[in-house]
C-alpha positions as a Markdown table, in Angstrom:
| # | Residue | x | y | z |
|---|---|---|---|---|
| 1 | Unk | 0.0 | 0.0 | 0.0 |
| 2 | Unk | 1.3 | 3.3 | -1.0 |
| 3 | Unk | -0.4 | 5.5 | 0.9 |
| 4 | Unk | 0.8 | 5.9 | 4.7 |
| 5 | Unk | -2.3 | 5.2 | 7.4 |
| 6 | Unk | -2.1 | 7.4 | 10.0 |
| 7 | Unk | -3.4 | 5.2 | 13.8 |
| 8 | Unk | -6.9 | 6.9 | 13.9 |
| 9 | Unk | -7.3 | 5.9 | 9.6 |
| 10 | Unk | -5.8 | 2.3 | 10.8 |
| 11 | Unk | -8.4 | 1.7 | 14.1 |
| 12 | Unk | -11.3 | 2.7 | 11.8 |
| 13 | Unk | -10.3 | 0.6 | 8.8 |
| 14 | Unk | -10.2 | -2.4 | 11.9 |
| 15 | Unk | -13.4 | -1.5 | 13.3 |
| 16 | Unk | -14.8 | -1.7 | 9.8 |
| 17 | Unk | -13.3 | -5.3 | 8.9 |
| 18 | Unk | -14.6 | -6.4 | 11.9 |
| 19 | Unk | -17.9 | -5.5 | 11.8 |
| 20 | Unk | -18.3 | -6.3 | 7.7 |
| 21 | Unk | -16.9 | -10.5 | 9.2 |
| 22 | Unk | -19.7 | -10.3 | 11.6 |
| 23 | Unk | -22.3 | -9.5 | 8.9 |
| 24 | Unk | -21.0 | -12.0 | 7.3 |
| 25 | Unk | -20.8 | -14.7 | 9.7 |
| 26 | Unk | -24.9 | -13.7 | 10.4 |
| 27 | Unk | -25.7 | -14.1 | 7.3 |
| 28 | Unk | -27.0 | -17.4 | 6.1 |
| 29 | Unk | -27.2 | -18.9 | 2.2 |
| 30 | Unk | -30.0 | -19.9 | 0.9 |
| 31 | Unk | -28.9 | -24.2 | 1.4 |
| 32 | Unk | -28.2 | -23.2 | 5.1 |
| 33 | Unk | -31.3 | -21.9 | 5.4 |
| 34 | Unk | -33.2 | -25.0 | 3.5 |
| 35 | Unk | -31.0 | -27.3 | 5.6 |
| 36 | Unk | -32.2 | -25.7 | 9.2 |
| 37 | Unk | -36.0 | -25.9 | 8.3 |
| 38 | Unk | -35.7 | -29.7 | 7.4 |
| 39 | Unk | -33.9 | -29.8 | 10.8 |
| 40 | Unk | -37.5 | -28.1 | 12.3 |
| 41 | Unk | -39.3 | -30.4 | 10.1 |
| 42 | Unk | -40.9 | -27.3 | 7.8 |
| 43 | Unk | -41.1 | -27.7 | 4.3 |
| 44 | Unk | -37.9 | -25.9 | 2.6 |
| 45 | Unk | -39.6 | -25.5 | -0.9 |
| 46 | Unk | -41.7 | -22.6 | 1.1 |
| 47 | Unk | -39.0 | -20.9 | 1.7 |
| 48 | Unk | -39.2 | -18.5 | -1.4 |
| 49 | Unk | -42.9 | -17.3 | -0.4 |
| 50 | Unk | -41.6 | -17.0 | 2.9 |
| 51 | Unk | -38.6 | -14.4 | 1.6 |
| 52 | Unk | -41.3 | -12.8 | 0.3 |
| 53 | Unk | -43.6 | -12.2 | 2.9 |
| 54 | Unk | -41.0 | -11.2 | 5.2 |
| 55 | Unk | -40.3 | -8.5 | 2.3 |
| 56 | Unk | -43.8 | -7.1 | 2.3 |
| 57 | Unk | -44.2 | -6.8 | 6.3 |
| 58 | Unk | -40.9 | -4.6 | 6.0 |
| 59 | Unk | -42.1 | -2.2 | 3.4 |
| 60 | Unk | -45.6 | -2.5 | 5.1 |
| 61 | Unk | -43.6 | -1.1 | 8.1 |
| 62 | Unk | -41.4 | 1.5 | 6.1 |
| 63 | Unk | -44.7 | 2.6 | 5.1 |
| 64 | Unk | -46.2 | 2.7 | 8.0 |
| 65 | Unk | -43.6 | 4.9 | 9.6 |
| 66 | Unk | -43.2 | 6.8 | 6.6 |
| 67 | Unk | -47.1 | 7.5 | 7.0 |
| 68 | Unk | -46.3 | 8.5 | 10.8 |
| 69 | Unk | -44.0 | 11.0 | 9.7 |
| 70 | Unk | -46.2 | 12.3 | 6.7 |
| 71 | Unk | -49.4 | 12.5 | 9.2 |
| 72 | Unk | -46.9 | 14.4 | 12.3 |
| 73 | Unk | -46.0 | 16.6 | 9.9 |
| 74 | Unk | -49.2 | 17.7 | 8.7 |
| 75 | Unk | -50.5 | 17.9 | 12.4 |
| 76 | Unk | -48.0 | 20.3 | 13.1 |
| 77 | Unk | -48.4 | 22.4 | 10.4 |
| 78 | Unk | -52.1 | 22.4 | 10.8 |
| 79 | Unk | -51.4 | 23.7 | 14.7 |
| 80 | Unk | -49.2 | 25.8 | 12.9 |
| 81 | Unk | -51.6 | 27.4 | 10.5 |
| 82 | Unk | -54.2 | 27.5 | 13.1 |
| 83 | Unk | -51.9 | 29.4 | 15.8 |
| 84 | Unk | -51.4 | 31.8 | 13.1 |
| 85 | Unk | -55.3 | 32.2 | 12.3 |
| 86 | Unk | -55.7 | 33.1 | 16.1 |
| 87 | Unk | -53.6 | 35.3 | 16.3 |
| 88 | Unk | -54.2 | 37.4 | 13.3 |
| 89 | Unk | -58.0 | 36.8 | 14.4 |
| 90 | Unk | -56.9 | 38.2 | 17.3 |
| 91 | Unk | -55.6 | 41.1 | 16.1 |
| 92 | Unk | -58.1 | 42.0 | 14.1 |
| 93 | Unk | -60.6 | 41.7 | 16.7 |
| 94 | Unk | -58.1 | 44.2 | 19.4 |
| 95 | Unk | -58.2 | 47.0 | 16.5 |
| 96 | Unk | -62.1 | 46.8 | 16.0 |
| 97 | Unk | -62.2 | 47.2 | 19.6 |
| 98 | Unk | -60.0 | 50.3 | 19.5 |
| 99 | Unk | -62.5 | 52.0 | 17.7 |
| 100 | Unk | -64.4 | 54.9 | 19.1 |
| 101 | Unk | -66.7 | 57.7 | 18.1 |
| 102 | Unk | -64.9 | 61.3 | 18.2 |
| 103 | Unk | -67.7 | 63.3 | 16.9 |
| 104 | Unk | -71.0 | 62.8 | 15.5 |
| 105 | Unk | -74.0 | 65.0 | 13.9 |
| 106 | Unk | -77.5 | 65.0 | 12.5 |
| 107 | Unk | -77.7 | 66.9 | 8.9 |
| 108 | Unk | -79.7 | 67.5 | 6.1 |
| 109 | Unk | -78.4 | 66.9 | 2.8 |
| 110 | Unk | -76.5 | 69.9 | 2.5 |
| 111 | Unk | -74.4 | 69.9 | 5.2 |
| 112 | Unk | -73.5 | 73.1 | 6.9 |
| 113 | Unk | -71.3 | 72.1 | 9.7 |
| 114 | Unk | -74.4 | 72.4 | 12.3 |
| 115 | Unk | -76.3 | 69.6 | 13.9 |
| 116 | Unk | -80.1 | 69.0 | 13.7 |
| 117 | Unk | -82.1 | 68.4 | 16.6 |
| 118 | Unk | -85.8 | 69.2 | 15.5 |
| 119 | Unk | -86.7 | 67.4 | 12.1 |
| 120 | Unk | -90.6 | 68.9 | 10.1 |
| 121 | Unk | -91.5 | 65.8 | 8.5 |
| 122 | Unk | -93.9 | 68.2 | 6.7 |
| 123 | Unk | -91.5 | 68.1 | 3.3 |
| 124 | Unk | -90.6 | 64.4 | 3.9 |
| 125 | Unk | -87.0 | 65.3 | 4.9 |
| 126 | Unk | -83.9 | 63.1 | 4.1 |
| 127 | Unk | -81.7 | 63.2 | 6.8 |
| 128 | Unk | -77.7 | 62.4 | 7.6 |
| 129 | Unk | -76.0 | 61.1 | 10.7 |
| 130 | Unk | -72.5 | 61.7 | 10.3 |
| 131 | Unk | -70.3 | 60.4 | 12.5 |
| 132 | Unk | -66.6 | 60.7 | 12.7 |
| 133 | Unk | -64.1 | 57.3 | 14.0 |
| 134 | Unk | -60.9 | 57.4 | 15.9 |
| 135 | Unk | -58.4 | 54.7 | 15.6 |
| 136 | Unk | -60.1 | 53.1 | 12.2 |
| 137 | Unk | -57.7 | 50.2 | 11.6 |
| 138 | Unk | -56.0 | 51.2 | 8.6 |
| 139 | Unk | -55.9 | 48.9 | 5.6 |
| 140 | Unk | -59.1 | 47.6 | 7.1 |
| 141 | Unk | -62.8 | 47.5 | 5.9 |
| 142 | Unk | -65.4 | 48.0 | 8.7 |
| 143 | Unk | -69.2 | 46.9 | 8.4 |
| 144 | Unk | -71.3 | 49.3 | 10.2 |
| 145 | Unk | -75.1 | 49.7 | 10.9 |
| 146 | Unk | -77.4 | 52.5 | 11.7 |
| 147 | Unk | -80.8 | 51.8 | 13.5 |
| 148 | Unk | -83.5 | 54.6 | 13.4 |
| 149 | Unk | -86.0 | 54.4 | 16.2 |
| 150 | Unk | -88.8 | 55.7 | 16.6 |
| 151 | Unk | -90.5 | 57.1 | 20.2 |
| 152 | Unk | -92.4 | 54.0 | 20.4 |
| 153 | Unk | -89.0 | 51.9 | 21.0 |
| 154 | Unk | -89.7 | 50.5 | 17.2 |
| 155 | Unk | -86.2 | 50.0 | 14.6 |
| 156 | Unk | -88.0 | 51.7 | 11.7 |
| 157 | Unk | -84.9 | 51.4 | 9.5 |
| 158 | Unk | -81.7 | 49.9 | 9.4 |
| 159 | Unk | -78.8 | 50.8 | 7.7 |
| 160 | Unk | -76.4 | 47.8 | 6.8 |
| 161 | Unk | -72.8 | 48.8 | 4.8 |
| 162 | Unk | -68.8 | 48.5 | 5.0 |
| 163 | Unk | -66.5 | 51.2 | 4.4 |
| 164 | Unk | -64.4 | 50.8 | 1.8 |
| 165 | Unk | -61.1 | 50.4 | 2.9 |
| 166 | Unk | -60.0 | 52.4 | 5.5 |
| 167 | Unk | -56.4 | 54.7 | 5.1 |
| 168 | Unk | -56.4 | 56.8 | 7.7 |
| 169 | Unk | -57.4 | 56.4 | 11.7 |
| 170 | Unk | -59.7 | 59.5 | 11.6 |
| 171 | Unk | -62.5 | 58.2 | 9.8 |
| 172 | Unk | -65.5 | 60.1 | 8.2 |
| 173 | Unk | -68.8 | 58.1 | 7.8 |
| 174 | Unk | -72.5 | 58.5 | 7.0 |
| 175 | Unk | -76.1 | 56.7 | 7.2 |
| 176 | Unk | -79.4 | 58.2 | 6.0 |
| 177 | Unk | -82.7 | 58.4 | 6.3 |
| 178 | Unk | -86.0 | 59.9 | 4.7 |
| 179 | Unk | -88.6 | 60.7 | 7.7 |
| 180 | Unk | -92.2 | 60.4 | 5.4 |
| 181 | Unk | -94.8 | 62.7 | 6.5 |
| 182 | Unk | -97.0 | 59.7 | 8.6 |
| 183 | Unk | -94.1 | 59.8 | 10.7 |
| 184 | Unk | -94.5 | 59.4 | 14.3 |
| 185 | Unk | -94.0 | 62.6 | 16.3 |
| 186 | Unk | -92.1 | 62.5 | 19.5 |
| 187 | Unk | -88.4 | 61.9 | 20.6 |
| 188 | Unk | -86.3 | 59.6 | 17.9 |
| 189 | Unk | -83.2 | 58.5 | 18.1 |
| 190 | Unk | -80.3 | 57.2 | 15.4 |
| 191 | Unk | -78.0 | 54.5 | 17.0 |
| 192 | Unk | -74.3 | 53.4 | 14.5 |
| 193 | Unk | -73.3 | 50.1 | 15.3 |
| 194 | Unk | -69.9 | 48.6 | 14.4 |
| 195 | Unk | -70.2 | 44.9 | 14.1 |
| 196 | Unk | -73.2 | 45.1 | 16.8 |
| 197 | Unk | -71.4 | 47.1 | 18.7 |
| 198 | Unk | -72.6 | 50.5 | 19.6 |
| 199 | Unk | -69.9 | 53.2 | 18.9 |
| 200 | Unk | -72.6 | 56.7 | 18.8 |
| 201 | Unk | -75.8 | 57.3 | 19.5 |
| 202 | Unk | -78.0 | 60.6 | 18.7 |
| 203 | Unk | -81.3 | 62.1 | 19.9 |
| 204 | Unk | -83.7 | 64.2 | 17.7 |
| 205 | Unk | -87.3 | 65.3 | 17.4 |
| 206 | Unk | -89.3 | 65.0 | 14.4 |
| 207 | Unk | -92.6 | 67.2 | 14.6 |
């Protein structure tokens, strides 16, 4: 041998030698085999379906683990995917929260900056409650509601929308609604809802 072994090179090349002569020595021929089941009185010439069986209960069981692995590692990234639902859920549901109601108004249709608090229903009068959000969640669209009631208790109308999206945190919003002349008389009131949550509520009289 030309090349020069160093000791560590020459105790692994042993170690290997060694273990491929007890391989070896474990490992039984096909006559040997034949030979020891006449010994047990079984039939050698079932032998070959014998090989084979034994061949297809070890890939069963490669499969079977290989299965285990597969199925673990969809569990986990289910959990995974879930955890990550929850907490963007989560989120989402801490930033609706934030929201409040920093100002809010009953117009007409032309809007001059005042707020109504007597309505005629004489000319059947359309009517605006503005109401203006702090902390919108930006990059968000919010689904809002306005209930108009009526002295008697009564929802008379509701409102149903979502903003389109939202890109500031100061948020300027709107519902509407016509008071006919056989309206009730008495004291109303106009209630925003933001996901059935009440964020502003306003008081008027319609005459």
């Amino acid at each position: 041998m030309e090349n020069q072994l160093s000791q560590t090179q020459l105790t692994q090349i042993v170690a290997e030698v060694e273990r491929l002569s007890n391989l070896r020595q474990s490992q039984l021929d096909s006559a040997e085999v034949q030979q020891i089941l006449q010994e047990l009185n079984l039939p050698p010439e079932l032998l070959n379906e014998a090989l084979i069986q034994l061949q297809r209960r070890e890939a069963l069981a490669q499969q079977q683990r290989r299965n285990r692995w597969i199925a673990g590692g969809l569990a986990a990234a289910a959990a995974g995917a879930i955890a990550i639902t929850g907490f963007y859920i989560q989120q989402n549901r801490q930033a609706i929260a934030r929201v409040s109601m920093q100002q809010n108004r009953l117009t007409s249709v032309q809007d001059d900056g005042g707020n109504l608090t007597v309505i005629s229903r004489q000319n059947n009068p359309e009517i605006f409650y503005r109401v203006t959000l702090k902390d919108a969640p930006i990059g968000k669209k919010l689904s809002l509601s306005c209930d108009w009631i009526d002295p008697s208790g009564q929802i008379v109308k509701q409102n149903r929308y979502q903003t389109r999206e939202i890109d500031k945190s100061i948020w300027n919003t709107q519902c509407r609604y016509q008071i006919g002349t056989a309206a009730a008389t008495g004291n109303w009131q106009v209630k925003m809802l933001l996901e059935n949550r009440a964020i502003g509520t306003k008081s008027f009289q319609v005459k």
